[in-house]
LOLO-20762 format. One line per 5 residues: number of its first residue (from 1); for each residue x, y, z of N, C-alpha, C. Coordinates in nm, 2 decimals, decimal comma, m for minus. Example, Ala and Ser with C-alpha at 12.3 -4.5 7.8 and 13.67 -1.06 7.14 Angstrom:
1) 1,32/m0,57/0,78/1,23/m0,45/0,78/1,32/m0,33/0,78 | 1,28/m0,22/0,71/1,37/m0,11/0,71/1,29/0,00/0,79
***
This chain:
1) m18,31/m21,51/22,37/m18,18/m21,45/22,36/m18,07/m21,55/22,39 | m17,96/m21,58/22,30/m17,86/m21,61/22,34/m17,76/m21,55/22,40 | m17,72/m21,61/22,52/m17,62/m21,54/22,62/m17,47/m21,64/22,59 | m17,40/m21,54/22,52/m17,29/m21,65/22,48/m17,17/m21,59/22,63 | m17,20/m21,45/22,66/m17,07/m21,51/22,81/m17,14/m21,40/22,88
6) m17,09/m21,40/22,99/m17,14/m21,27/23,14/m17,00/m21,25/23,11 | m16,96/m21,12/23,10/m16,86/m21,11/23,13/m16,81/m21,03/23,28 | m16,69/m21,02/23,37/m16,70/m20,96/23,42/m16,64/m20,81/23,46 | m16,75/m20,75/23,45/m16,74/m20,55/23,47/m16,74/m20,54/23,55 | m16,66/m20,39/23,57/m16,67/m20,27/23,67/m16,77/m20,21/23,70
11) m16,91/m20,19/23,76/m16,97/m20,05/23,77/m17,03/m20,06/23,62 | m17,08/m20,15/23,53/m17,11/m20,18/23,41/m17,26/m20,00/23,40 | m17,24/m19,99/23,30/m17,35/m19,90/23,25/m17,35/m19,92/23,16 | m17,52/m19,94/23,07/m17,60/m20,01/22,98/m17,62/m19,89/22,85 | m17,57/m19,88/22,76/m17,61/m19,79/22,66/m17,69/m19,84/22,51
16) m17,77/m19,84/22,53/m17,87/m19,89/22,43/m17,91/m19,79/22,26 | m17,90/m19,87/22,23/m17,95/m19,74/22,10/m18,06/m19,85/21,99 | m18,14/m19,84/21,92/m18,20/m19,86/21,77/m18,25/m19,79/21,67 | m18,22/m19,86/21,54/m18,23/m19,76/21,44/m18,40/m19,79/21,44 | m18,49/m19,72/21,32/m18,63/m19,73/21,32/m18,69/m19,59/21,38
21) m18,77/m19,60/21,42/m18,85/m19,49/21,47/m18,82/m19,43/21,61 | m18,68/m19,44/21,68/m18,65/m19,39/21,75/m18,46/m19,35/21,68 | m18,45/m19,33/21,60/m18,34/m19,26/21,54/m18,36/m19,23/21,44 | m18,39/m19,09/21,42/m18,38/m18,97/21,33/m18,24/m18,96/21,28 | m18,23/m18,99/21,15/m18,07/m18,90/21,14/m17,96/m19,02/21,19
26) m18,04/m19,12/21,22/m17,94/m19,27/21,29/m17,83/m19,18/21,33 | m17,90/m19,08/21,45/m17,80/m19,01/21,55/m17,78/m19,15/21,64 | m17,88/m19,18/21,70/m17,82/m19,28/21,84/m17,75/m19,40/21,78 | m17,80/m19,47/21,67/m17,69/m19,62/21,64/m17,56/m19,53/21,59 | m17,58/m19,38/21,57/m17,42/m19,40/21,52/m17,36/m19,35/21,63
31) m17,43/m19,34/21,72/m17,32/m19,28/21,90/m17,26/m19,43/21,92 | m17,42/m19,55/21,95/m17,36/m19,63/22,03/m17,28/m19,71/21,88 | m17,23/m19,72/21,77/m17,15/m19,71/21,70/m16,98/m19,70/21,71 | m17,03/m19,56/21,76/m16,93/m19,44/21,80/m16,85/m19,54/21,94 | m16,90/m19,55/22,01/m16,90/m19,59/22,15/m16,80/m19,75/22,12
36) m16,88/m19,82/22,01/m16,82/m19,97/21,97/m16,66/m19,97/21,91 | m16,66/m19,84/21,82/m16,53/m19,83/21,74/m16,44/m19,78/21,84 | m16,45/m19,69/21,90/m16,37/m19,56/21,95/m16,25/m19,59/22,02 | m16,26/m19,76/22,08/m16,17/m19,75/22,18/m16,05/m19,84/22,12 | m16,08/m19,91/21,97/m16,06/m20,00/21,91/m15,86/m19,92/21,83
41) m15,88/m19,82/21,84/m15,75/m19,79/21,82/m15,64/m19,83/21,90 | m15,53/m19,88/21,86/m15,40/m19,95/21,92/m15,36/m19,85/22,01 | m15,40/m19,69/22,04/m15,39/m19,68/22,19/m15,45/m19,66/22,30 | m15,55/m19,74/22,27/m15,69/m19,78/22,39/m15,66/m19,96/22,41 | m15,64/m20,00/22,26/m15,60/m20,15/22,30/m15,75/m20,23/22,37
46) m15,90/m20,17/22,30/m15,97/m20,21/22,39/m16,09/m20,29/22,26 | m16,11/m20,42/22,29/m16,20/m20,48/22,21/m16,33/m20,48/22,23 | m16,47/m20,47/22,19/m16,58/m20,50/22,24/m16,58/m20,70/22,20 | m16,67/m20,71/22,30/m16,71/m20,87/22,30/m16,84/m20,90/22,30 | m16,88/m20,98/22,21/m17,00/m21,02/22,19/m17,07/m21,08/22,31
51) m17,14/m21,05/22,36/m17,21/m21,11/22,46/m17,33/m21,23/22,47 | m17,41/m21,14/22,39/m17,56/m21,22/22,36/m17,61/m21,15/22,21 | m17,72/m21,23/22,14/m17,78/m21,22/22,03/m17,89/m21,25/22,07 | m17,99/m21,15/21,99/m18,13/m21,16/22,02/m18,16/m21,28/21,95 | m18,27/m21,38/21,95/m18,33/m21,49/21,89/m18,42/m21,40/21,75
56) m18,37/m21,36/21,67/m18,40/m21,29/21,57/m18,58/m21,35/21,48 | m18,57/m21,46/21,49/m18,73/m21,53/21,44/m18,82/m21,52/21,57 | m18,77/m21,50/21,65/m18,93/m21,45/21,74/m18,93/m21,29/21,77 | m18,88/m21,20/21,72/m18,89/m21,06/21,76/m18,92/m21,00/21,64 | m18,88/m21,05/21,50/m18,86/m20,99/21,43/m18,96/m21,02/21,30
61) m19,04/m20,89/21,21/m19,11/m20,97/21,12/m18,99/m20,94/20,98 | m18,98/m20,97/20,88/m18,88/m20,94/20,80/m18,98/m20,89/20,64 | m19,09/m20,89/20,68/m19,17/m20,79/20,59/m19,16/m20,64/20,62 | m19,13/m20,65/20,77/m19,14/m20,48/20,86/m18,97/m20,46/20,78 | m18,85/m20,52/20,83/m18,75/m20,50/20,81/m18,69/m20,62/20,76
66) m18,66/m20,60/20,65/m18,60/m20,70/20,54/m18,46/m20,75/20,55 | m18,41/m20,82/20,55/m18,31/m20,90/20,49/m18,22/m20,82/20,41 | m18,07/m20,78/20,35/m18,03/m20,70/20,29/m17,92/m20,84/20,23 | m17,89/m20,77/20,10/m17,81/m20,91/20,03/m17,68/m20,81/19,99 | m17,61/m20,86/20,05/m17,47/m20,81/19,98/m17,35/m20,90/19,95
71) m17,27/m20,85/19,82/m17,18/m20,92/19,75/m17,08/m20,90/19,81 | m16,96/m21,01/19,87/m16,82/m21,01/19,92/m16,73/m20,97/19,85 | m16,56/m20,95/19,87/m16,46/m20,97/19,77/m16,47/m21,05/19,70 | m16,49/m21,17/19,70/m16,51/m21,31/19,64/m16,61/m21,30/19,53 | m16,71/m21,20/19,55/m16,82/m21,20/19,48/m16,95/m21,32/19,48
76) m16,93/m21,37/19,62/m17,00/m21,45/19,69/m17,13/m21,36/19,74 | m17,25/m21,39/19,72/m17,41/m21,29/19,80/m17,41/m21,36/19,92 | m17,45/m21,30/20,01/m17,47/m21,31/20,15/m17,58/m21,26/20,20 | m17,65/m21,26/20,28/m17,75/m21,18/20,36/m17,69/m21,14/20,49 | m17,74/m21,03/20,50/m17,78/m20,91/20,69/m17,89/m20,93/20,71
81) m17,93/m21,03/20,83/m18,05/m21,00/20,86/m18,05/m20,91/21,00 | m18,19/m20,83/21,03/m18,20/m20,76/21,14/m18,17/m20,78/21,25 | m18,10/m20,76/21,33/m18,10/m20,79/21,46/m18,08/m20,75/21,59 | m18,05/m20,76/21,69/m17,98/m20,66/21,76/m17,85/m20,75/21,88 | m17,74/m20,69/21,85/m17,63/m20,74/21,92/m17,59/m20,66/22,07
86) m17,52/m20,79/22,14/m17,48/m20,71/22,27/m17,34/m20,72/22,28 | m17,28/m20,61/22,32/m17,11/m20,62/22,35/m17,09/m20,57/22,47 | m16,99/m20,63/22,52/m16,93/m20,57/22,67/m16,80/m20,49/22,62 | m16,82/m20,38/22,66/m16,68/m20,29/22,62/m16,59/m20,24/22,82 | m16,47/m20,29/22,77/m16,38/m20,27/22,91/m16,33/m20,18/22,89
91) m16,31/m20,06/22,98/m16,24/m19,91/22,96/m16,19/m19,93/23,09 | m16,05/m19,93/23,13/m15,99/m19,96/23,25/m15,96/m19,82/23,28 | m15,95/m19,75/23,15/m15,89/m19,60/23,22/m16,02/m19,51/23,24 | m16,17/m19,60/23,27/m16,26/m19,49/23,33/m16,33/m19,54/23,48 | m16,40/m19,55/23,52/m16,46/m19,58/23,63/m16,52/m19,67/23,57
96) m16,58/m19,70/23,50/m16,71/m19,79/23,48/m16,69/m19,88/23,35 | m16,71/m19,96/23,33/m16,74/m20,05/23,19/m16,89/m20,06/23,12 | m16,87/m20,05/23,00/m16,97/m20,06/22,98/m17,06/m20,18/22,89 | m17,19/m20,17/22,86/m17,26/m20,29/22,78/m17,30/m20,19/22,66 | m17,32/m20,24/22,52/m17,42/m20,15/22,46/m17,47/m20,25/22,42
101) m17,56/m20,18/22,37/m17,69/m20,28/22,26/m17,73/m20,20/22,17 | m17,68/m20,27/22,07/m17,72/m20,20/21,93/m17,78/m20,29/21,83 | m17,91/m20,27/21,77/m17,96/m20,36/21,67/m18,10/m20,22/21,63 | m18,18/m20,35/21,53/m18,28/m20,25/21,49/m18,41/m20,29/21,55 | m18,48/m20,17/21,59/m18,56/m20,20/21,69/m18,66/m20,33/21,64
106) m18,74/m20,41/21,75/m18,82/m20,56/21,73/m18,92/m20,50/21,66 | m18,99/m20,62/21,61/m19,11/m20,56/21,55/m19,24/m20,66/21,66 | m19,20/m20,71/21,71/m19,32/m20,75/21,76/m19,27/m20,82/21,90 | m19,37/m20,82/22,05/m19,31/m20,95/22,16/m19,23/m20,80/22,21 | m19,25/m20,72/22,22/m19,19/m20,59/22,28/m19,16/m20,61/22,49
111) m19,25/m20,67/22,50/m19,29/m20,68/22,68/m19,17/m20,82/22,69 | m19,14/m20,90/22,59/m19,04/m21,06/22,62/m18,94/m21,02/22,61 | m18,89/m20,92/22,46/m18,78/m20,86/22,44/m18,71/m20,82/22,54 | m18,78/m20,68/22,59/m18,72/m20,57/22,75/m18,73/m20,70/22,85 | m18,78/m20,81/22,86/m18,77/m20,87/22,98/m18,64/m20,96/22,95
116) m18,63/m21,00/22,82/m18,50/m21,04/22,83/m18,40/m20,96/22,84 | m18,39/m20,87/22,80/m18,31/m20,76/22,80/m18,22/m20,71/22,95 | m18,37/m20,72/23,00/m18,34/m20,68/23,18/m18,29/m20,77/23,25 | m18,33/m20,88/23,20/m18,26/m21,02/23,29/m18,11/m21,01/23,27 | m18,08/m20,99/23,12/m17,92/m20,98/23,08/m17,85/m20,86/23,17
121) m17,90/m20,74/23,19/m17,85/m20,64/23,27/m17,87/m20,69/23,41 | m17,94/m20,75/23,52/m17,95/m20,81/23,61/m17,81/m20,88/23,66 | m17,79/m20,95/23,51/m17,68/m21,09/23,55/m17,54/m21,00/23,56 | m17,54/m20,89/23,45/m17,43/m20,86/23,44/m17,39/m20,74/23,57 | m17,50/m20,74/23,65/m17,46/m20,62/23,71/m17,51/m20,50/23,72
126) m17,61/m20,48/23,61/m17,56/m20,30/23,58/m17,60/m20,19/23,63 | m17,53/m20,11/23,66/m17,57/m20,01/23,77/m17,67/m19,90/23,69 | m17,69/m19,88/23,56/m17,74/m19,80/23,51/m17,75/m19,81/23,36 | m17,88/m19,76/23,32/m17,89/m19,80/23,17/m17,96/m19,67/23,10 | m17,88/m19,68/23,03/m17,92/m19,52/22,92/m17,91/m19,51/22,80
131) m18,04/m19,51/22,74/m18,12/m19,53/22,62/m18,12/m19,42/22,52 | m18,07/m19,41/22,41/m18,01/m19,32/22,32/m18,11/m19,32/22,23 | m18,16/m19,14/22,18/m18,21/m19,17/22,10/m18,22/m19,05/22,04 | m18,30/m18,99/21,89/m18,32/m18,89/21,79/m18,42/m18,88/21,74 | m18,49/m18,76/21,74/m18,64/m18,68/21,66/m18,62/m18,58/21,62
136) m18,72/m18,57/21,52/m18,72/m18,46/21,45/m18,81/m18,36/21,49 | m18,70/m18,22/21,48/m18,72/m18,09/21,50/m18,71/m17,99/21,41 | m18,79/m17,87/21,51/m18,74/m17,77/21,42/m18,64/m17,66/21,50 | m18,51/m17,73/21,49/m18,40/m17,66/21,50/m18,33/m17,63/21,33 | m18,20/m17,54/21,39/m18,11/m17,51/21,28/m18,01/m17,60/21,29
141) m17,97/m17,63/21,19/m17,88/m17,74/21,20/m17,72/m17,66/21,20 | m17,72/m17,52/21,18/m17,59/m17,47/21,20/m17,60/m17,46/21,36 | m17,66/m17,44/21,44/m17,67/m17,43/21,58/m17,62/m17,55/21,69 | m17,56/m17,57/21,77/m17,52/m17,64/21,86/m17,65/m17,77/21,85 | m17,72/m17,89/21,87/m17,81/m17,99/21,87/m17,78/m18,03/22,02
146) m17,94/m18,01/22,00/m17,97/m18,00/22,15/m17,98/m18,15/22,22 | m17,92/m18,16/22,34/m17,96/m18,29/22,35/m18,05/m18,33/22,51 | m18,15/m18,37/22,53/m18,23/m18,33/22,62/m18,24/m18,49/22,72 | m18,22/m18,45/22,85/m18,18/m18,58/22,91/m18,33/m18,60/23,05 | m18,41/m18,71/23,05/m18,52/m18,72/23,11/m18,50/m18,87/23,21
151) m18,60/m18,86/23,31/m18,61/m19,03/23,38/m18,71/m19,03/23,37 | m18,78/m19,19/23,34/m18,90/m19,20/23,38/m19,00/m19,18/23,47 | m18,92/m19,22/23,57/m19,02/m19,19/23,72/m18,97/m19,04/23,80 | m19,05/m18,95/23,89/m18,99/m18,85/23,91/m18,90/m18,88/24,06 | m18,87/m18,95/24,12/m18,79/m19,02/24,17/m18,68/m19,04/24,11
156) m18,64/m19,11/24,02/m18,50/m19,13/23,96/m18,48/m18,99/23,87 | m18,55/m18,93/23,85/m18,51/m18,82/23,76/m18,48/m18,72/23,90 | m18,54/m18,72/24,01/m18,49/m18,62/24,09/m18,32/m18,64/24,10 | m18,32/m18,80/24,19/m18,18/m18,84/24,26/m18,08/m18,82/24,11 | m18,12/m18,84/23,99/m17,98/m18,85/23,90/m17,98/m18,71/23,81
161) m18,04/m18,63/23,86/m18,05/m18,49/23,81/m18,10/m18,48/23,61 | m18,19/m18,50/23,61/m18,23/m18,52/23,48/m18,34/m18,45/23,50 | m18,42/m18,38/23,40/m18,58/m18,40/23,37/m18,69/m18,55/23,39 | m18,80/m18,48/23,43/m18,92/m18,59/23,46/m19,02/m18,61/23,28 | m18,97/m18,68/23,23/m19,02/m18,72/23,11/m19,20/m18,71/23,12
166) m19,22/m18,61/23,05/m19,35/m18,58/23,06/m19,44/m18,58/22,89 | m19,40/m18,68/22,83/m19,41/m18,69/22,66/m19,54/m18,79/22,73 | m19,63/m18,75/22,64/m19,75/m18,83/22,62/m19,79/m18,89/22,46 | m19,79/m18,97/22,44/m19,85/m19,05/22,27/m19,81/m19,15/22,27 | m19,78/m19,21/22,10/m19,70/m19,29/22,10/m19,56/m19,32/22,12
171) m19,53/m19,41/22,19/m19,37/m19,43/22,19/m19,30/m19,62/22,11 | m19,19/m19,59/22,13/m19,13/m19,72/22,05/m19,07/m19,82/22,20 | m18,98/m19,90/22,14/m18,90/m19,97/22,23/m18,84/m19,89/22,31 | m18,81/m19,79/22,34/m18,70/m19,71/22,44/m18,81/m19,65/22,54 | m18,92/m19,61/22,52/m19,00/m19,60/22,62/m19,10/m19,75/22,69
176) m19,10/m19,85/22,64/m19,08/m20,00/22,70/m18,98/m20,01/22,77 | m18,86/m20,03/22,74/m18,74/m20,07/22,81/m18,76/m19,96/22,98 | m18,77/m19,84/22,90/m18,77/m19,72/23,03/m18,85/m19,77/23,14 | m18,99/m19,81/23,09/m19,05/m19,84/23,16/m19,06/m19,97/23,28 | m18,99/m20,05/23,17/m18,96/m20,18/23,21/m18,83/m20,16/23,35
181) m18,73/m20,06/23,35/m18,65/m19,96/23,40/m18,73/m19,98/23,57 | m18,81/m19,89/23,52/m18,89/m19,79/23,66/m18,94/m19,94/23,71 | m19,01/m20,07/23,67/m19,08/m20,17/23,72/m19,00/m20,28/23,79 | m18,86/m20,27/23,72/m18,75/m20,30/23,84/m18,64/m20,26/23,95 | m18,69/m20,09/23,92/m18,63/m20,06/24,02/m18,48/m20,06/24,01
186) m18,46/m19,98/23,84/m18,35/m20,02/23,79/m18,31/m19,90/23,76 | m18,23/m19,81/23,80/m18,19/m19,67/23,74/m18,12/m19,63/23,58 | m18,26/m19,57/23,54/m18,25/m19,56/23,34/m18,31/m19,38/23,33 | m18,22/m19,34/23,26/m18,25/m19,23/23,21/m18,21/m19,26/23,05 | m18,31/m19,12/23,00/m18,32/m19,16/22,82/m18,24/m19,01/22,77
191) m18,14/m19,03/22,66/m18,09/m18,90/22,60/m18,13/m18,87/22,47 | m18,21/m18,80/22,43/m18,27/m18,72/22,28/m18,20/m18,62/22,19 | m18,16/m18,61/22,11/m18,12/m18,57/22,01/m18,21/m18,48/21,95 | m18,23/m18,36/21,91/m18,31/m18,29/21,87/m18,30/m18,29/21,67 | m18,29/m18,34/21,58/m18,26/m18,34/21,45/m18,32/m18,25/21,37
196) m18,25/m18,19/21,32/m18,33/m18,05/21,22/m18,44/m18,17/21,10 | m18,53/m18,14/21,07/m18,66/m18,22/20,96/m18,60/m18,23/20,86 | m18,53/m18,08/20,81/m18,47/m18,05/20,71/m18,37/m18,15/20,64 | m18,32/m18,21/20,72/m18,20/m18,25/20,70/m18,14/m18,41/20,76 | m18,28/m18,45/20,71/m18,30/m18,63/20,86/m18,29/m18,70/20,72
201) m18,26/m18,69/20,63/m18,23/m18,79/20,53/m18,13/m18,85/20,55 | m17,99/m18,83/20,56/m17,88/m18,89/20,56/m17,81/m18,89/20,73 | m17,77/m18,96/20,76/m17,68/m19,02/20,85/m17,59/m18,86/20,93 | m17,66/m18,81/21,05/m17,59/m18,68/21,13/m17,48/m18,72/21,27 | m17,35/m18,70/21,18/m17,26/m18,72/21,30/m17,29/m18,61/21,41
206) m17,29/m18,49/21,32/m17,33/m18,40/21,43/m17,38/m18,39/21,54 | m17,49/m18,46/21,55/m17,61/m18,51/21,64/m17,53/m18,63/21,71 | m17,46/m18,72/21,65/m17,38/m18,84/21,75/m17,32/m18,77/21,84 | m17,25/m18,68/21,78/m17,15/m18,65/21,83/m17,21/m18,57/21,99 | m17,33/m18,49/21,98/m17,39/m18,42/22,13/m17,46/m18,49/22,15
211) m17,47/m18,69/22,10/m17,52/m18,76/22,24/m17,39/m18,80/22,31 | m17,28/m18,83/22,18/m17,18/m18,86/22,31/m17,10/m18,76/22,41 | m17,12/m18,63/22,35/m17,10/m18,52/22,48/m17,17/m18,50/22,60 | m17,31/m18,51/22,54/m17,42/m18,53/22,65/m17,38/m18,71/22,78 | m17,33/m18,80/22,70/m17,31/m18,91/22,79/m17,19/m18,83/22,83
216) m17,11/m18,79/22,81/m17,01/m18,77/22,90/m17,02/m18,68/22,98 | m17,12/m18,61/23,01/m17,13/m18,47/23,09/m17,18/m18,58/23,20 | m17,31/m18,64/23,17/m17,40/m18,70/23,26/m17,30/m18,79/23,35 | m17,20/m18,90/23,26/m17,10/m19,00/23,34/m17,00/m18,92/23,42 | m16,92/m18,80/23,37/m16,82/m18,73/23,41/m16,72/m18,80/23,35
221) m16,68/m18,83/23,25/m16,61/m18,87/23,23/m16,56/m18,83/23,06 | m16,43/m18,88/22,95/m16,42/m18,89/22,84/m16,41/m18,96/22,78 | m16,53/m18,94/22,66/m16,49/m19,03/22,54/m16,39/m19,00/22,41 | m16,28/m19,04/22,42/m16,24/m19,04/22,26/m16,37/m19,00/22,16 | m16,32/m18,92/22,09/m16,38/m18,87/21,99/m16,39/m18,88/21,82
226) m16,24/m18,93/21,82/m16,21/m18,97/21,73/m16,22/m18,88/21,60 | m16,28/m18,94/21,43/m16,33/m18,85/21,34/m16,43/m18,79/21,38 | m16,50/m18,78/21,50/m16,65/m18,80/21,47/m16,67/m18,58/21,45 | m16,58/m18,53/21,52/m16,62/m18,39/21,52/m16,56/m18,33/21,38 | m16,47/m18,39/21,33/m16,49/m18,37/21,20/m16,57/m18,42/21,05
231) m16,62/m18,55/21,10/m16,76/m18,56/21,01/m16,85/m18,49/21,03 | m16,92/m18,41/21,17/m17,01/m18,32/21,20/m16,97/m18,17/21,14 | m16,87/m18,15/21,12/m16,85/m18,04/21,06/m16,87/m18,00/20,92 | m16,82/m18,17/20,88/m16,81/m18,20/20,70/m17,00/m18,21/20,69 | m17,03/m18,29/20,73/m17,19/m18,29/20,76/m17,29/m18,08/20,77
236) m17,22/m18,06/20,87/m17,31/m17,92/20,88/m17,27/m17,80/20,73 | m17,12/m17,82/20,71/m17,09/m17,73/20,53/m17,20/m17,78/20,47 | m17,21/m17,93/20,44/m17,32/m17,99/20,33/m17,40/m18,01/20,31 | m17,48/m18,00/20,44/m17,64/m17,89/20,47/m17,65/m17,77/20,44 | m17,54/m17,66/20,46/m17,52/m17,57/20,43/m17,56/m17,54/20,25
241) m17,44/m17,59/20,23/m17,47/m17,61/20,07/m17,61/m17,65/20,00 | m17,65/m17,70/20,03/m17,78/m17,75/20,01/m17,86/m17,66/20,03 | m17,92/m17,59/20,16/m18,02/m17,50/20,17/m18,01/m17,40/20,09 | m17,85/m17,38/20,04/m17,84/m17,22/20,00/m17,94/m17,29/19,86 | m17,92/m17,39/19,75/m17,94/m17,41/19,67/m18,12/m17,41/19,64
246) m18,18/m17,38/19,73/m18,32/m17,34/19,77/m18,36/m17,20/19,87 | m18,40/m17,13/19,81/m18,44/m17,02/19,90/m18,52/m17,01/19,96 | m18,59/m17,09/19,98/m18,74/m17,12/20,08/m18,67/m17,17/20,19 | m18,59/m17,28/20,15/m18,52/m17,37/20,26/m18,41/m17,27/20,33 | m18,33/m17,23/20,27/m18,22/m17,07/20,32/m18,31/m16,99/20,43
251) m18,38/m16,91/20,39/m18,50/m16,82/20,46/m18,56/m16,92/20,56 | m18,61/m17,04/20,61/m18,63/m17,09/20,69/m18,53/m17,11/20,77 | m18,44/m17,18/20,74/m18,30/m17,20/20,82/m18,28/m17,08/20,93 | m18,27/m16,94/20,82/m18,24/m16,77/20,90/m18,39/m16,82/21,00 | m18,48/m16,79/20,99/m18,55/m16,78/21,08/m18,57/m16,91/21,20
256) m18,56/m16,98/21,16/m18,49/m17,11/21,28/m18,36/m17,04/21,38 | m18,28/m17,05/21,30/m18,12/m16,96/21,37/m18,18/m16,85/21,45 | m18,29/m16,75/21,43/m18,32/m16,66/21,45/m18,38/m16,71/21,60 | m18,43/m16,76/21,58/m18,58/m16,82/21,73/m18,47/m16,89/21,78 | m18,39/m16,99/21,76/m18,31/m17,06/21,86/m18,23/m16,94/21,93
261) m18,16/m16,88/21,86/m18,08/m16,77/21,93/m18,14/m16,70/22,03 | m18,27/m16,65/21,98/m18,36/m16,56/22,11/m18,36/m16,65/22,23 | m18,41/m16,79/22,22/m18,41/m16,85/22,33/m18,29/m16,92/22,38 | m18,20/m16,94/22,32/m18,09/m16,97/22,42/m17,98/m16,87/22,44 | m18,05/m16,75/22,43/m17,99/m16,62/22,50/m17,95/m16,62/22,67
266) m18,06/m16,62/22,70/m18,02/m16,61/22,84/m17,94/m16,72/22,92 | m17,94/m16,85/22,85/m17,89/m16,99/22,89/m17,71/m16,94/22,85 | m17,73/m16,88/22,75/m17,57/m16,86/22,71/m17,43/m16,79/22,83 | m17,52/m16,75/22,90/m17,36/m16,75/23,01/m17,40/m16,80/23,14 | m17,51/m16,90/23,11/m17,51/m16,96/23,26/m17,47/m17,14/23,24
271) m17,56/m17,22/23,19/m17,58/m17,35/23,22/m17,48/m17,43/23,13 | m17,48/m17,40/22,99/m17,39/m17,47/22,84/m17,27/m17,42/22,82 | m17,22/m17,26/22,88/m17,10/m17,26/22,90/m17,03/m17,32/23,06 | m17,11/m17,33/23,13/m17,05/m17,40/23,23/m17,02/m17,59/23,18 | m17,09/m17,64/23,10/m17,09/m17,78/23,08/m16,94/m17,80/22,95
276) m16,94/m17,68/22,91/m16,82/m17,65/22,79/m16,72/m17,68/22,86 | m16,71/m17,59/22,97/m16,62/m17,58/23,06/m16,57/m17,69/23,14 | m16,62/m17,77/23,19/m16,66/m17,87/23,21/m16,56/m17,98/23,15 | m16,67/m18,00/23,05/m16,57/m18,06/22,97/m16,46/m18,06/22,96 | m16,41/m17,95/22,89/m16,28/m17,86/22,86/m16,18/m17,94/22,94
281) m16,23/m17,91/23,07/m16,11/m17,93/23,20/m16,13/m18,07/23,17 | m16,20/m18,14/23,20/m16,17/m18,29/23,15/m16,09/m18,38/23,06 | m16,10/m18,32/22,99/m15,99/m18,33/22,87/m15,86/m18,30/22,91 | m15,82/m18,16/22,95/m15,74/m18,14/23,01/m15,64/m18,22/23,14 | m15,77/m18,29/23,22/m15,70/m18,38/23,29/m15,63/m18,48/23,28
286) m15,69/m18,55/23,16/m15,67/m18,68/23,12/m15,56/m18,67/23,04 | m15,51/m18,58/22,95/m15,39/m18,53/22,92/m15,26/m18,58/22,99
***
């Protein structure tokens, strides 16, 4: 890894995301995305800074993930190759600063990666690191997207009020890193995105958008939001549209809507209107 500066943070907290097999719906690269752009309007006045770059020829095979060639204004070809970048983002008007890491997950050297990874959060501080990510379900996609918040060890999932991650199989890079998390004694919780199957083809703000509600419940804090709740809206019509255009897919939808509703009946005037609420007033303060 190249460490091109440490910068120095407040209270730094680590937000990690990769596209691949832990983003469905490239819900989590487009939070931590979301997270990169958001503050970049002239009245936040806030830049992200490059920090460090992964050493891309030892993590990466480029048969797994390829090289992308695109033409300039100039009409000059260029290549994207895969990688993953680090930025330090300064928000003076919250408690905390933060780091993200955004790239596409490694393909190989998983255990060097997270160890570089963790050294870089070490140097810089970080009080906490939380790993963004998206699967496929079978929810309704006109329904609120669930977002489900767990720790690795049941220790840190007790003290930071999360669920005790109890998934057994295969896992990617975010269950490495987690782990790698719990082996330093490093406080990491992971946030999931629940993605309708139906509808994981194209890019769901919708889904960004309740990881970054979900980060802000968990921080206490607000993110600018920007377009993002109205691409999720333009996103859930054009799903709409689409299922109607199939009746198998229509009739599944109804009965999806149907089962989510039964079960988040009883939840509905206890736990998600209180987190609405919540919010709400947040907003309101900051006002």
């Amino acid at each position: 890894m190249e460490i091109l500066q440490i910068p120095n943070l407040r209270s730094p907290v680590m937000v990690i995301a990769f596209s691949g097999w832990n983003d469905a719906g490239e819900a989590a690269t487009g939070a931590a995305s979301h997270l990169l752009g958001t503050w970049t309007d002239p009245e936040f006045d806030v830049v992200p800074e490059l920090i460090a770059e992964v050493d891309i020829e030892e993590f990466y095979d480029f048969q797994v993930n390829r090289p992308l060639v695109y033409i300039d204004d100039s009409s000059i070809r260029n290549l994207t190759w895969p990688g993953t970048q680090i930025y330090a983002l300064q928000t003076p008007e919250l408690p905390c600063d933060f780091i993200v890491v955004r790239g596409v997950e490694p393909s190989m050297k998983w255990k060097t990666f997270t160890s570089e990874l963790l050294d870089l959060a070490d140097d810089c501080e970080v009080d906490l690191i939380i790993t963004l990510g998206s699967m496929l379900a079978d929810t309704p996609h006109t329904r609120p997207i669930t977002v489900s918040g767990s720790g690795a060890h049941p220790d840190i999932a007790k003290r930071l009020g999360v669920e005790i991650s109890k998934y057994e199989g295969p896992t990617g890079i975010l269950g490495v890193i987690q782990d790698g998390c719990v082996k330093r004694c490093i406080d990491a919780i992971s946030l999931w995105a629940a993605i309708p199957h139906y509808a994981s083809n194209s890019p769901s703000p919708k889904a960004s958008l309740a990881l970054i509600n979900a980060l802000e419940d968990f921080l206490e804090i607000e993110i600018p939001q920007g377009n993002l709740p109205d691409e999720a809206a333009d996103w859930e019509r054009e799903v709409t549209e689409l299922a109607k255009e199939d009746s198998e897919v229509a009739e599944y939808v109804k009965a999806l809507e149907e089962s989510k509703d039964a079960s988040d009946l009883p939840e509905a005037t206890g736990e998600s209107i209180a987190k609405e609420l919540e919010r709400f007033l947040r907003r309101q303060n900051e006002k």
